[in-house]
N, C-alpha and C positions, 0 to 999 in steps of 0.2 A: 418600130420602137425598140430603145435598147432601155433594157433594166438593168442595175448593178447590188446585187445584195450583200451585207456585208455581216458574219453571222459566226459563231465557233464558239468552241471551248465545251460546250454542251447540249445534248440532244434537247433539250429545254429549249436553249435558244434555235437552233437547227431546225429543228422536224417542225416549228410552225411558216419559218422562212420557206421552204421547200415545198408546205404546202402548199403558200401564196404563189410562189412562183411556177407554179403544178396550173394553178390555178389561171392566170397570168397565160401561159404556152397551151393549155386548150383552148380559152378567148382568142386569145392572135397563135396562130402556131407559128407566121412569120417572125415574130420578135423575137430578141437574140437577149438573149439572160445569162451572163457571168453571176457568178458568186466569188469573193475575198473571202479567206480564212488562211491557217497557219496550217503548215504542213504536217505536224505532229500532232495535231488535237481530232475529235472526233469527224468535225466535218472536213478530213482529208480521207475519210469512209466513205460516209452520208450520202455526201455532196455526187461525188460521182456516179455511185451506187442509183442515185435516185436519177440520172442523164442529167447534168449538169455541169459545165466547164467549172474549175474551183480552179482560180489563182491567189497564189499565195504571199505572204508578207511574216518577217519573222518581227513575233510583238506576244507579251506578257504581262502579268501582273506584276506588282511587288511581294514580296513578301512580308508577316512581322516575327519582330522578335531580332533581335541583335549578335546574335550568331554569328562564326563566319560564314558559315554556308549563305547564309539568309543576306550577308552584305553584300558578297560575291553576286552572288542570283540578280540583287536588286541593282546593283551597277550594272550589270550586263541589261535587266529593265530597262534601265533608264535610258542606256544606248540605243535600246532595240526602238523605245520611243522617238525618237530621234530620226534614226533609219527609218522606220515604218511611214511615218508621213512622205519620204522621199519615195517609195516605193508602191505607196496607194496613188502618188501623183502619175507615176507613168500607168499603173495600170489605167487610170481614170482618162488620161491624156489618150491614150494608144487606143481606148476602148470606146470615149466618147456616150457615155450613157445618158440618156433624156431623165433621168430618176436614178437618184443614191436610196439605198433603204439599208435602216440599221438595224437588225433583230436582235443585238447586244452580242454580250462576249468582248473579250479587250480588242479582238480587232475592229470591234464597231466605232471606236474611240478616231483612232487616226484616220480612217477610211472616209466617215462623215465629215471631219472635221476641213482634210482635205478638201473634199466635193462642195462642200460651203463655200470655202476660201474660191474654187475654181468656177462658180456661179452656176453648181447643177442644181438643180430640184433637191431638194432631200427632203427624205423620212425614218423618222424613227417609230420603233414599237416599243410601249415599256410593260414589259409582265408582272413587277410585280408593285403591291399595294401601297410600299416604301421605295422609291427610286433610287440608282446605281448614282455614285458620283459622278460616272462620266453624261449619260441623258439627262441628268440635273442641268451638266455644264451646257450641253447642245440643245436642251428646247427653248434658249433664248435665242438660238441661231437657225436651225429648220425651218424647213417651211411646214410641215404638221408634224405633231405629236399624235401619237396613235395609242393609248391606254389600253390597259386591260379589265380595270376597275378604276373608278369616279375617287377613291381614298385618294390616289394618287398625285391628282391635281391641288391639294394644299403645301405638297413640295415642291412643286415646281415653278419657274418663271419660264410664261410662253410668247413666244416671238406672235405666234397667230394662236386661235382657241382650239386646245384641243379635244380630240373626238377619242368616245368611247366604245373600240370594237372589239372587247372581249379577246381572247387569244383561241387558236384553229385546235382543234379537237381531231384525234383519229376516227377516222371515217369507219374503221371496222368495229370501233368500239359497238357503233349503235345495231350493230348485225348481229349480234348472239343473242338467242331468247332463253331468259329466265326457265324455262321446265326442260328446256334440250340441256343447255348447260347442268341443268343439278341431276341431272337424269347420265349424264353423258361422266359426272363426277363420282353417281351413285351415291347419293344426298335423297334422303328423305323430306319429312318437311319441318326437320328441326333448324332455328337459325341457324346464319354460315356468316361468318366472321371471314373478312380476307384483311389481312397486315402485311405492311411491306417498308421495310426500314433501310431500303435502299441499296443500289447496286453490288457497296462491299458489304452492308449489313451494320448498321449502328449498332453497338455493342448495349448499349441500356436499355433501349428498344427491345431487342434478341433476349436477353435477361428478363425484361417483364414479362416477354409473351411466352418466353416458357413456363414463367411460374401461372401465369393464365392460365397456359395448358395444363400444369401440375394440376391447380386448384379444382378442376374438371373432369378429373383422371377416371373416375368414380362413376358421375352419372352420367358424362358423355351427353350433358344436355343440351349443347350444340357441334356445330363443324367448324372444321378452323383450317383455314389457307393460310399459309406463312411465307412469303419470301425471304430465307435466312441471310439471302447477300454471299457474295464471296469471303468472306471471313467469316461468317456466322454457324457459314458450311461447316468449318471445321471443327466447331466444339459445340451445337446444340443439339445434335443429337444422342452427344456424350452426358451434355446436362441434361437433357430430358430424362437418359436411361436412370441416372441417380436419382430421379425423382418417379420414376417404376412408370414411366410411359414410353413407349414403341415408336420410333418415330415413324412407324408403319400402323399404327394404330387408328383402324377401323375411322374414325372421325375425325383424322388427321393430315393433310395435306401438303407435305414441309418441299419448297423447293429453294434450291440453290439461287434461280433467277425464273420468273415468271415471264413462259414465252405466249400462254393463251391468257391475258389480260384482260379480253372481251368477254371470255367466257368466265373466268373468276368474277368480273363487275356483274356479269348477269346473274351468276348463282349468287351471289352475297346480298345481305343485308343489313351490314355494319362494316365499315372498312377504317380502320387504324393506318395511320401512313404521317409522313411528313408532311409539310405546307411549300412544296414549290410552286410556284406558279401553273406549270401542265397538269399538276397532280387536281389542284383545285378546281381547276376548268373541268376537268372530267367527271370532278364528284359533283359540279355543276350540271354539265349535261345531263348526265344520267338520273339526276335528284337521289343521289345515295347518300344515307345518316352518314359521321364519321364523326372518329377523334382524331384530331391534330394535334402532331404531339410535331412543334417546329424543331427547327434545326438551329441549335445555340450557333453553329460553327462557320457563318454564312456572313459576306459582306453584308454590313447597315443591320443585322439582325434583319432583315428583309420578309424569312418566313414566318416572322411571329406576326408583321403587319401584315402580312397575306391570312392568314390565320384567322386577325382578328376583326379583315371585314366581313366572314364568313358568321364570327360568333355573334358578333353584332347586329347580325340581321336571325339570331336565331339558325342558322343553319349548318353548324357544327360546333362539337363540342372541343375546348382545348386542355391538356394539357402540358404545362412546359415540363422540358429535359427536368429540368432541376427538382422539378416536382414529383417526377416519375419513377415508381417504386410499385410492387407486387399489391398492396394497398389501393393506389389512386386508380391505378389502372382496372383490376376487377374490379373496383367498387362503378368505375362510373362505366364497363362493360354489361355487368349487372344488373345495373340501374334501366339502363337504355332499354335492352331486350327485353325487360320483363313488363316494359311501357309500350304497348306497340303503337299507340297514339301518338307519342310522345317521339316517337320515333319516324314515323309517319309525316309527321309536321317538322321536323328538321330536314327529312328528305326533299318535302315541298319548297321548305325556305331554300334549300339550295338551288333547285329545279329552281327555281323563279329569279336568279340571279345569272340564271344562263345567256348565253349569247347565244343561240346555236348558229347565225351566217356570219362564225368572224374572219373565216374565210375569204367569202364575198366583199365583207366589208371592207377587209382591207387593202385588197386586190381589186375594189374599184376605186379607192383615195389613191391609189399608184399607180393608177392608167391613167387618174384625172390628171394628175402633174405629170406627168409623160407627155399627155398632149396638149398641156399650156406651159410648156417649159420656158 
């Protein structure tokens, strides 16, 4: 059986593609799996790093905003559009795949769209609660839609019905135990807050959670894991020091980018973070409280509707950028911790929104089209 995955631009989209098809090459080890992406974005790392052929196509977003830069960018887009279909034809033609599968990113656009027109099988995944323009355009044309949450399906029009398999989780997450980790951090058994406002570090985020830290400065009545981001790196430790905290301080755990992840989700029991798609899924797994604080800056506003099937079912708290200030932030910190019930039961509402075999699931919907192609 030949697979064709088609997946970039971010580890979001990537690292569950990769899982499936992890999953996929232990089942048959004889089947032969390519992956499409673009040569400069992350899964020209990922992809290979993980034994995986990655062939490539040069394709991008638009940009907004009317700039030259931004009209420039966006004609050369539009070209790339253009090209790219010509280019997923030969890889798809020369490769012959039993199954197209599209884990998003703009090369899933032309790659799928191709494989349709060519009469492969296709599949898409969609992660998040409010769907991308382009799988809006393609689950009238697929053969499955594969979701990650039920919200989903009020936006779309589907060529056949589709199915709810949740999105793939890191396997190491569920390895660290709760008393190693907080033991191994040197945590007593005051709560442990972990916050994480992303790769370069959202700056309003990074602002709040200092003034969290400030407002704690004193009784240190919990512990606090921070991922400052690559830019956050550069000035909160500075702002911490103006407000008389250490960023070596005893209950304080500040890094630039967080590489033990398993072990922060085990010692913690409040986690502050954005609303991606992968983010969610994991506060699912593991049934950890949290506040979502979404990301204004995102196609479709996408993470506030991932957000708000989590609040709607009771199993996390939100709030928006716009709202967030040294105020909303400690107040509903505060609130939470000092509730452990209350707290306790958003963790479950999350837990019970899990999928935990979305792996399985949908690495056996892509072996079924594989062998009724």
């Amino acid at each position: 059986m030949k697979f064709l995955f088609a997946a970039g631009g971010t580890g979001g989209h990537i690292n569950p593609a990769l899982a499936v098809a992890q999953y996929i090459r232990d089942k048959y080890p004889d089947s032969e799996i390519i992956f499409v992406g673009t040569s400069d974005r992350m899964e020209a790392q990922l992809v290979p790093a993980a034994g995986f052929e990655l062939r490539t196509i040069k394709i991008s977003g638009f940009q907004r905003g009317f700039s030259f830069s931004n009209i420039k960018f966006n004609v050369k887009t539009a070209f790339n559009i253009f090209t790219s279909s010509k280019e997923a034809k030969k890889i798809i033609k020369d490769f012959g795949p039993d199954v197209a599968i599209g884990f998003g990113g703009y090369v899933s656009g032309p790659v799928i769209r191709t494989a349709v027109k060519l009469g492969v099988k296709t599949v898409i995944h969609e992660q998040n609660a409010f769907p991308g323009v382009t799988n809006k355009v393609l689950a009238s044309k697929v053969d499955r839609v594969l979701l990650t949450v039920d919200d989903a399906k009020k936006y779309m029009k589907f060529k056949n019905e589709p199915v709810v398999t949740g999105l793939p989780v890191r396997g190491e997450l569920f390895k660290a135990n709760r008393e190693m980790a907080r033991e191994k951090f040197g945590f007593d058994d005051r709560p442990v807050i972990l916050s994480v406002g992303g790769s370069l570090g959202a700056r309003k985020i990074n602002d709040s959670i200092t003034e969290l830290i400030a407002a704690h400065r004193e009784d240190k009545s919990y512990y606090h894991i921070h991922a400052m981001g690559k830019y956050g790196a550069q000035y909160m430790p500075e702002e911490l020091l103006k407000r008389s905290v250490s960023s070596d301080a005893e209950n304080l755990r500040l890094y630039e980018y967080i590489n033990n992840m398993a072990e922060c989700y085990a010692a913690c029991d409040l986690v502050i973070a954005r609303s991606g798609a992968s983010t969610l899924s994991e506060l699912q797994a593991l049934g950890k409280p949290s506040i979502l604080i979404p990301s204004p800056n995102v196609a479709e506003n996408h993470q506030y509707h991932n957000a708000m099937a989590m609040v709607n079912r009771g199993a996390a708290v939100l709030i928006e950028e716009k709202d967030l200030n040294k105020e909303t932030l400690n107040s509903a910190v505060d609130k939470l911790l000092s509730d452990a019930d209350k707290l306790e039961e958003i963790g479950k509402n999350a837990k019970n929104m899990a999928i935990n075999n979305s792996t399985e699931r949908i690495g056996e919907i892509i072996i079924y089209f594989a062998n009724n192609k």
